[in-house]
RODO-2510 file (C-alpha; in nm, 4 decimals, decimal comma):
residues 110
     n   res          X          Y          Z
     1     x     1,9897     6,7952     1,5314
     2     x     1,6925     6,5809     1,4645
     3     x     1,4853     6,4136     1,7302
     4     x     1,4263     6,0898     1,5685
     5     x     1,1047     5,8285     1,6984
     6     x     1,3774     5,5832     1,8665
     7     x     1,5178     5,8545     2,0862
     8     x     1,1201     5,8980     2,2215
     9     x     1,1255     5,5027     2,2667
    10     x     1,4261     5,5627     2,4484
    11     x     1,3038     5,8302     2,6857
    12     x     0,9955     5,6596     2,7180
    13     x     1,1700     5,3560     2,7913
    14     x     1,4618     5,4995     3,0230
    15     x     1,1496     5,6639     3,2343
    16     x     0,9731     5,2901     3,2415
    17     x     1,2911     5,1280     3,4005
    18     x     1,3191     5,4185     3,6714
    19     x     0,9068     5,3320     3,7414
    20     x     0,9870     4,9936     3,7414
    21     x     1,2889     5,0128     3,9781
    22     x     1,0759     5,2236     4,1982
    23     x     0,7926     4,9917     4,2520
    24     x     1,0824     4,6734     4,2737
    25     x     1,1849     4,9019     4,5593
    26     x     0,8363     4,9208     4,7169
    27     x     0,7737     4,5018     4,6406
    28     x     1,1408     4,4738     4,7726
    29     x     1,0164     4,6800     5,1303
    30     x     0,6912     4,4350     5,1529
    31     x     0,8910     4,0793     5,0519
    32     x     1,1293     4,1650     5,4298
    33     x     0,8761     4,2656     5,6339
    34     x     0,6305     4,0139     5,5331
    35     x     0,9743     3,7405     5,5886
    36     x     0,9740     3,8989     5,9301
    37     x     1,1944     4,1861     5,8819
    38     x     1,0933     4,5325     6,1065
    39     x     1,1275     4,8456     5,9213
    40     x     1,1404     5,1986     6,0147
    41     x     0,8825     5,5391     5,9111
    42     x     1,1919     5,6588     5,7530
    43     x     1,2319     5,3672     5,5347
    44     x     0,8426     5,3669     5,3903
    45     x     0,8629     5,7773     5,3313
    46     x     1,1840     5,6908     5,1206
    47     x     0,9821     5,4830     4,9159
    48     x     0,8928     5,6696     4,6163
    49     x     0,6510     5,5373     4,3137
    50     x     0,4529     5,6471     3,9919
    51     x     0,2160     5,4295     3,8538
    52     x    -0,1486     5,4511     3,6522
    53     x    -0,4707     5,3086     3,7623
    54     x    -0,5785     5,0307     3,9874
    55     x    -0,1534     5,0021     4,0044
    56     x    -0,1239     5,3003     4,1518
    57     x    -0,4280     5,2190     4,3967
    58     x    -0,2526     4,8669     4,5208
    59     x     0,0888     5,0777     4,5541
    60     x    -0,0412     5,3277     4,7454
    61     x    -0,2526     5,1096     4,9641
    62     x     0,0527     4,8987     4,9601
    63     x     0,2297     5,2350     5,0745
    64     x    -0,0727     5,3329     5,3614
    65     x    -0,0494     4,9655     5,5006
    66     x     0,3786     5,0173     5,5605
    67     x     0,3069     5,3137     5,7403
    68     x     0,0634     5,1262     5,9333
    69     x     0,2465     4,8711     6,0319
    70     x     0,5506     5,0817     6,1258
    71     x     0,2816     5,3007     6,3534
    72     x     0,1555     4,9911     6,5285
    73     x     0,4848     4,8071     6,6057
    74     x     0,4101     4,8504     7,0246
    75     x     0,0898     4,6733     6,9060
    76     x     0,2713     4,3754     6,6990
    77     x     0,5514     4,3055     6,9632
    78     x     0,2300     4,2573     7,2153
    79     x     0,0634     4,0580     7,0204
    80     x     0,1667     3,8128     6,7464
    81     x    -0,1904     3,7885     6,6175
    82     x    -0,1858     4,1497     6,4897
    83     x     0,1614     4,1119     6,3857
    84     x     0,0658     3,7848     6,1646
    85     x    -0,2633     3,9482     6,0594
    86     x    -0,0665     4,2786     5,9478
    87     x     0,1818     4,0612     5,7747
    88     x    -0,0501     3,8366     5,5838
    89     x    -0,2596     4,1738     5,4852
    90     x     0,0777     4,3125     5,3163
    91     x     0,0956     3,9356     5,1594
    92     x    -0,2246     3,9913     4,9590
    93     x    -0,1252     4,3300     4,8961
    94     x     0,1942     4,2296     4,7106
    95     x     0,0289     3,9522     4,5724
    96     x    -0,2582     4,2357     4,3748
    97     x     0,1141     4,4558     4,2813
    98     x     0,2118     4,1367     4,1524
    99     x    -0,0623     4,0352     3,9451
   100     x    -0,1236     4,3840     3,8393
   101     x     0,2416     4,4264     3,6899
   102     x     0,1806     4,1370     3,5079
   103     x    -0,1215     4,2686     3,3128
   104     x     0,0441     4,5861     3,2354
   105     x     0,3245     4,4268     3,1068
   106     x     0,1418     4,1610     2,9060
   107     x    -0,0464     4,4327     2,7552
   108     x     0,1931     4,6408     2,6709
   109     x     0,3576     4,3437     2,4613
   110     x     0,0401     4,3821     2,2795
***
């Protein structure tokens, strides 16, 4: 049996959705808590991600800053400043994911 190019399109493809559904997990995990939701450590080490780059930077820092906030919930419940300003910090963060996705996938159109 031949392997022919489409069926490496197709693996390289099949392995782009499973990245892509990993990181829609992570941007999933950051959209609830920043709308309020709490989360627990056991939710952020499920998380799990491959990505290339300044991506992979903003995930993982993405990734460090979940952990964080998880770690400093005694913290938030005290005080709603830190819980805003840990909140609006994972805003920005999934606003770089965001804009980052977008440039790999415009240039990969290219």
């Amino acid at each position: 049996m031949a392997i022919v190019p489409s069926a490496f399109w197709s693996i390289g493809y099949l392995a782009g959705l499973v990245t892509m559904n990993d990181i829609k997990e992570l941007v999933g995990t950051l959209m609830r808590v920043i709308d309020g939701a709490e989360i627990s450590e056991d939710d952020v080490c499920n998380l799990d991600f491959e990505a290339d780059g300044e991506l992979m930077i903003a995930l993982n820092a993405a990734y460090i800053q979940l952990l964080e906030f998880v770690h400093d919930r005694d913290l938030r419940l005290a005080d709603r400043n830190v819980d805003a300003g840990e909140r609006k910090a994972l805003q920005e963060s999934l606003n770089k994911i965001v804009e980052l996705c977008g440039c790999a996938r415009r240039s990969a159109l290219i």
